[in-house]
C-alpha positions as CSV (number, residue, x, y, z in Angstrom):
1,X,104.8,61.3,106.3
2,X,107.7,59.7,108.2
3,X,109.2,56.4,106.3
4,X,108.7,54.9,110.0
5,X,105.6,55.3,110.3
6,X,102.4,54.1,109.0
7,X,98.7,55.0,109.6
8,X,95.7,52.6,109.0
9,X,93.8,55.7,107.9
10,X,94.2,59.0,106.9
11,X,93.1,62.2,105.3
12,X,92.7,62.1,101.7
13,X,94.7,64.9,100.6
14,X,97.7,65.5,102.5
15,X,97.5,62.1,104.5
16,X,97.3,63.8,107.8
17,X,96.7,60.8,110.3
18,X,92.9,60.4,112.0
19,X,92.5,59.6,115.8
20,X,90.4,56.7,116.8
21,X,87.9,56.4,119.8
22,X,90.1,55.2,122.8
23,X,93.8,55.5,121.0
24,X,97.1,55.0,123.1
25,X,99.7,57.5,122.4
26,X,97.7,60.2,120.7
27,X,100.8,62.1,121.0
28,X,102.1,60.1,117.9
29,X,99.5,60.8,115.4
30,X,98.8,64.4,117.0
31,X,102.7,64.9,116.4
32,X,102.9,63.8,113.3
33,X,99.5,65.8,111.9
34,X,101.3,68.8,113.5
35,X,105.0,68.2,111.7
36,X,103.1,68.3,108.3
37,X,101.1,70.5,108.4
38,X,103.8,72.8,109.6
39,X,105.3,71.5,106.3
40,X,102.8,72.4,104.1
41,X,101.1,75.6,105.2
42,X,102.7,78.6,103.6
43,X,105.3,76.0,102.1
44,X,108.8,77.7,101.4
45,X,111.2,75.8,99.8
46,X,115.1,76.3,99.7
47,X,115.1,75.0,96.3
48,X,115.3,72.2,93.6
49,X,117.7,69.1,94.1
50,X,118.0,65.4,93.7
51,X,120.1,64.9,96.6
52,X,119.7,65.6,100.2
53,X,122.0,68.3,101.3
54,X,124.4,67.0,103.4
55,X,124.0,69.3,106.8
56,X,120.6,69.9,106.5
57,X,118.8,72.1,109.2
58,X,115.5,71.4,111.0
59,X,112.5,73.0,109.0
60,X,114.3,73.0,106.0
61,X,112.1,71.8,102.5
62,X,112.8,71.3,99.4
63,X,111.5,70.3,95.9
64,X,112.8,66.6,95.2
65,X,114.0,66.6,90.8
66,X,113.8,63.8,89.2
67,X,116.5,61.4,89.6
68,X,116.7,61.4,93.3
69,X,119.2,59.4,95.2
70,X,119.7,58.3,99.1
71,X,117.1,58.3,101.1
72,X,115.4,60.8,98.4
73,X,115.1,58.2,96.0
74,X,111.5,56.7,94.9
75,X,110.3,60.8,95.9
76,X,110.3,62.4,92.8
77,X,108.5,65.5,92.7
78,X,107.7,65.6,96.2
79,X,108.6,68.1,98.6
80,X,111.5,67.3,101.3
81,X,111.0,68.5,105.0
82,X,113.7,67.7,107.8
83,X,111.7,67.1,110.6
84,X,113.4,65.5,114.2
85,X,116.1,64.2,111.9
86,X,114.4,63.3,109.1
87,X,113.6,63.7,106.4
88,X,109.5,63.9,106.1
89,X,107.8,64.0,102.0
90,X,104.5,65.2,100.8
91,X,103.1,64.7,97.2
92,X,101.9,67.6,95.9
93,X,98.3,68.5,94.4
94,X,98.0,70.3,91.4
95,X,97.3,74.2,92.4
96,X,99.8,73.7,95.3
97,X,102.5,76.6,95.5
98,X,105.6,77.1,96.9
99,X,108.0,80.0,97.1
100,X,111.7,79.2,96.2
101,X,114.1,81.3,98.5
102,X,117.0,80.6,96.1
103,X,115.5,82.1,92.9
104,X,112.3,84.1,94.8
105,X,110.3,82.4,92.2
106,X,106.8,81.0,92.7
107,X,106.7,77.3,92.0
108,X,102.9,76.3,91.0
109,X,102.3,72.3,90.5
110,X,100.2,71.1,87.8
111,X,101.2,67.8,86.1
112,X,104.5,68.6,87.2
113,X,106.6,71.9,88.7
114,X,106.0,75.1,86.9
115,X,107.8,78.6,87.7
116,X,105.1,81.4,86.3
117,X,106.5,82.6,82.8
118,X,108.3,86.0,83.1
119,X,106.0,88.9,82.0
120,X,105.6,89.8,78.6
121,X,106.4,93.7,77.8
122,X,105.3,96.1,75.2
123,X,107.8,98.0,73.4
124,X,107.2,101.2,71.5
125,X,106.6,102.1,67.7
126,X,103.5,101.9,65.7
127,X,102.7,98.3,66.7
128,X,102.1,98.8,70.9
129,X,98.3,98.1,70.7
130,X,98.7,94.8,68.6
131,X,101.9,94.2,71.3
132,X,99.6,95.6,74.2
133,X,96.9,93.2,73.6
134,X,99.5,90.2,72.9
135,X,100.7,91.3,76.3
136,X,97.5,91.0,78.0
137,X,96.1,88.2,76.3
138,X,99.5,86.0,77.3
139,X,98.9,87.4,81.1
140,X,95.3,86.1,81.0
141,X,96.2,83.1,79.6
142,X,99.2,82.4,82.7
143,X,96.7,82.8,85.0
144,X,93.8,80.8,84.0
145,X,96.9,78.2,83.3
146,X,97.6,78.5,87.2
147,X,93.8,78.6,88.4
148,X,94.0,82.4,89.5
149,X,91.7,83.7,86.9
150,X,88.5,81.8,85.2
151,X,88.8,82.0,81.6
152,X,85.2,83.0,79.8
């Protein structure tokens, strides 16, 4: 949401801003639902930083590190949108995920931001079944971690 702004009430999740029964200027909270979910729908990010970069372009997100400074700071975490000339931040919820078009890694939040683990292969010799199943089993176990797969 816009440091400017303020809404009396909200969605729960992602904050969007409710209307109320006779509002003036709509537009606002219409606007400003729009912006963020613009933000956060398919979310791509450019990458990780702790500062703003310094001639950012409209549309342009990123992941805030820890640390942050300028008119980042207090945003840890959150994801960094320039929106109308500023910059807009949303919290993230654990299973959210964004792609990173620096590194074309998936980042996946869970108590914090995660990039998937690289993929585990099987080498030859006499061993591949015992390194075949170790293989699988650490595959089944990154993606019950991430929520794409039910463990049993």
């Amino acid at each position: 949401m816009s440091d400017s702004l303020s809404f009396d009430d909200t969605s729960p999740r992602w904050a969007l801003p409710f209307l109320f029964a006779g509002q003036a200027q709509k537009e606002i909270f219409v606007n400003e639902a729009l912006s963020r979910l613009d933000m956060l729908l398919h979310p791509l990010v450019e990458g990780r930083r702790s500062n703003p970069p310094a001639s950012p372009q409209e549309g342009e997100a990123w992941i805030v590190d820890s640390g942050a400074s300028g008119t980042w700071a207090g945003h840890d975490a959150e994801i960094a949108c320039r929106q109308s000339g500023n910059w807009v931040f949303a919290a993230p919820q654990v299973g959210m995920t964004v792609h990173d078009r620096s590194t074309g890694e998936r980042w996946i939040y869970v108590e914090a931001w995660e990039a998937a683990p690289a993929a585990v292969t099987v080498s030859g010799g006499s061993t591949v079944d015992v390194e075949a199943r170790a293989a699988i089993g650490a595959i089944v176990a990154a993606l019950s971690h991430y929520g794409l797969m039910c463990q049993s």
